[in-house]
C-alpha positions as CSV (number, residue, x, y, z in Angstrom):
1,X,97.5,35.1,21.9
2,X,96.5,34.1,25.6
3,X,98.6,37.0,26.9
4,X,97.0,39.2,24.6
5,X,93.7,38.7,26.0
6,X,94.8,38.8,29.8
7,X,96.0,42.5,28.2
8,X,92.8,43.7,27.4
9,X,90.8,42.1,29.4
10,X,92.8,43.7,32.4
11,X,92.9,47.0,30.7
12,X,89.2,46.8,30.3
13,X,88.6,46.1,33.7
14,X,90.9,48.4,34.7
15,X,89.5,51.8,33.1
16,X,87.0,52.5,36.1
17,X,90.0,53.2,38.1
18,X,92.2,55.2,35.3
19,X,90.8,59.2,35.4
20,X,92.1,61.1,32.6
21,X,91.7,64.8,31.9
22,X,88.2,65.8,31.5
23,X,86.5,67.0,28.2
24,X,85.9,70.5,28.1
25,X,82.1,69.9,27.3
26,X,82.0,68.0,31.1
27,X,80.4,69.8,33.6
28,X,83.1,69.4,36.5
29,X,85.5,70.7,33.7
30,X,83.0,73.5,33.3
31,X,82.5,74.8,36.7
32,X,86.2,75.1,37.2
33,X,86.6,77.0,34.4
34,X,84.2,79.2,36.0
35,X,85.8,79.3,39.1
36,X,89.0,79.9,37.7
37,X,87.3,82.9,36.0
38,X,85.3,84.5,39.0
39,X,89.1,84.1,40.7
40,X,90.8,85.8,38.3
41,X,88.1,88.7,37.4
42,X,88.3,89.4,41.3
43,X,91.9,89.1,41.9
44,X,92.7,91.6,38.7
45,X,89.8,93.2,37.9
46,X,87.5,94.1,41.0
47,X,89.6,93.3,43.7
48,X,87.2,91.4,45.3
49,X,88.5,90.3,48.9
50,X,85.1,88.9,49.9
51,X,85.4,86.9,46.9
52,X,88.9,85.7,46.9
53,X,88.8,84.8,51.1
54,X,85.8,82.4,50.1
55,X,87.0,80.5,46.9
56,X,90.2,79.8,49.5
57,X,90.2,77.1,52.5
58,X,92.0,78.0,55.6
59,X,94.7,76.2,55.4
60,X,95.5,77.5,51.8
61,X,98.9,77.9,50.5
62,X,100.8,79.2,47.4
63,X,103.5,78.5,45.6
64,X,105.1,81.4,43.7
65,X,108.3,80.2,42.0
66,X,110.0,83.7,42.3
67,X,107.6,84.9,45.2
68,X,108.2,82.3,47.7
69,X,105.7,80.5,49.6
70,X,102.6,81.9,51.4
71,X,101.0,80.3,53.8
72,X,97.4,80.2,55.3
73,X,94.6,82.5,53.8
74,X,94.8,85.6,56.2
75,X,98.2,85.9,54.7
76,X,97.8,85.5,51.1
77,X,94.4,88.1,52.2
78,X,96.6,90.3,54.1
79,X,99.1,90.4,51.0
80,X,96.3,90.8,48.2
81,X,94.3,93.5,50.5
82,X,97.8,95.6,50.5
83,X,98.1,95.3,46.4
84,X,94.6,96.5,46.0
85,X,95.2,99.5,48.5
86,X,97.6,100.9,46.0
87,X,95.2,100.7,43.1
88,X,93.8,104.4,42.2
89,X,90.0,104.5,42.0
90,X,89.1,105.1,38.3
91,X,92.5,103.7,36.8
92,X,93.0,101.1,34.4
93,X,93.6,97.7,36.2
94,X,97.4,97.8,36.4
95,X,97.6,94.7,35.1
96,X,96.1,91.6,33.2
97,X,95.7,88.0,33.3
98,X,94.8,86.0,30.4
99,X,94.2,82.2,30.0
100,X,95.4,80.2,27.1
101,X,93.0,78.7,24.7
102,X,92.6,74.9,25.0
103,X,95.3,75.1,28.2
104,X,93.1,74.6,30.6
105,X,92.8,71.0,31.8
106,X,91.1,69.2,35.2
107,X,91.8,66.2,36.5
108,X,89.2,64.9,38.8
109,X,90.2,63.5,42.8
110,X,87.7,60.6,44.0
111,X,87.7,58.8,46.8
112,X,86.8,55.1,46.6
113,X,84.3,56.4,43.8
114,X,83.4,59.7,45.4
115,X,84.5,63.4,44.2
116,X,86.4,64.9,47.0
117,X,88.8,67.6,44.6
118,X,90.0,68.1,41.5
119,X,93.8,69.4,39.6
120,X,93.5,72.1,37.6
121,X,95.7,73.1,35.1
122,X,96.4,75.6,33.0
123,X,98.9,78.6,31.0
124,X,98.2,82.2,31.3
125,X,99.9,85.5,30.4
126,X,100.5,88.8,32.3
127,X,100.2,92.1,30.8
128,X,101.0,95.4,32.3
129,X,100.2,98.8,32.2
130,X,103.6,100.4,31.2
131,X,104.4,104.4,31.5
132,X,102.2,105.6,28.5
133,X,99.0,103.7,29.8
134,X,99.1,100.9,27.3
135,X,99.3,97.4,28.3
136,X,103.1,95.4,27.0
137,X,103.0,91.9,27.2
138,X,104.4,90.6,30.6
139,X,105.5,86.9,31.9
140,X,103.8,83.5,30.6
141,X,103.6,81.2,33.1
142,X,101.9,78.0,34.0
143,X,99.2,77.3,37.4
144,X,98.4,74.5,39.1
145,X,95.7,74.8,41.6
146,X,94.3,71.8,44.0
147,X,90.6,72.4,44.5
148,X,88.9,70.4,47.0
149,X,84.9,70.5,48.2
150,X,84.7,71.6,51.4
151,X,80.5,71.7,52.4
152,X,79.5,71.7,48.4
153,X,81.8,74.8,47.7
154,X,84.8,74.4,45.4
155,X,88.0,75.9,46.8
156,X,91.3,76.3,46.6
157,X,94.1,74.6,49.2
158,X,96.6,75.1,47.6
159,X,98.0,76.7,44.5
160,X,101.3,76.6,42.7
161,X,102.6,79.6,40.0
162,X,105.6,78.5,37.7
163,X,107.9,78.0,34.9
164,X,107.3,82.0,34.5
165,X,109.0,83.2,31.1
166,X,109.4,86.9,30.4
167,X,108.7,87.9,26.8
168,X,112.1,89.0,26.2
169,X,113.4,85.7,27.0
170,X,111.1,83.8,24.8
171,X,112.7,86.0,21.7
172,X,116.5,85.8,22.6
């Protein structure tokens, strides 16, 4: 019975330190929803490099598990600015992301009791304009992205895209 209560009482004491994934309704969880959002709208929608170069630090890098690594913003930049060249004014958006329901999760970074980051993760699909102008369903895949505060701002250093599944796979 002793042992029992050294247990609890330890786990008690203890639960400062644990940090589980935040509730949806919490307002860190919140603005990184948003943030994930304003990232996505202006990486597939608007093609907003003023947008994407400052939700990104410096030293950014990402993690494509069939596109290799990039390193450093001016090269992910470089690389997006080149896709969004090729886009025809007054198109469709060649392509889609959209974000699971209830996928999204943030785990909060502190420092001896201070915020300094947060993991977010998350599933999303792809979908692509195909030859007729319709959009097919493309890859699901899963994002990771390691947000840190960097003068009050939220940004991304770095950012890891995985475990992608085509739609054909998932039915054979």
């Amino acid at each position: 019975m002793r042992a029992l209560a050294i247990v609890v009482i330890t786990l008690i004491l203890s639960t400062d330190t644990l940090q589980a994934q935040l509730a949806p309704s919490e307002n860190l969880y919140l603005v990184l929803k948003q943030q994930d959002s304003i990232l996505f709208h202006a990486a597939f929608n608007s093609c907003d490099a003023s947008v994407m170069t400052a939700m990104f630090t410096e030293d950014f890098e990402f993690y494509h598990d069939k596109g290799g690594i990039t390193e450093g913003r001016e090269t992910f930049m470089k690389q997006f600015k080149e896709n969004c060249a090729r886009r025809v004014e007054g198109e469709p958006q060649p392509s889609k992301r959209i974000l699971f329901p209830k996928s999204l999760e943030v785990h909060p970074l502190k420092n001896n009791g201070v915020l300094y980051g947060a993991i977010q993760h998350g599933m999303h699909e792809f979908e692509f304009l195909n030859g007729s102008g319709d959009y097919q369903k493309g890859d699901i895949a899963r994002f990771t992205h390691l947000w840190v505060l960097e003068q009050g701002k939220w940004k991304i250093k770095r950012e890891l895209s995985y475990d992608h599944v085509s739609r054909t796979d998932l039915t054979n």
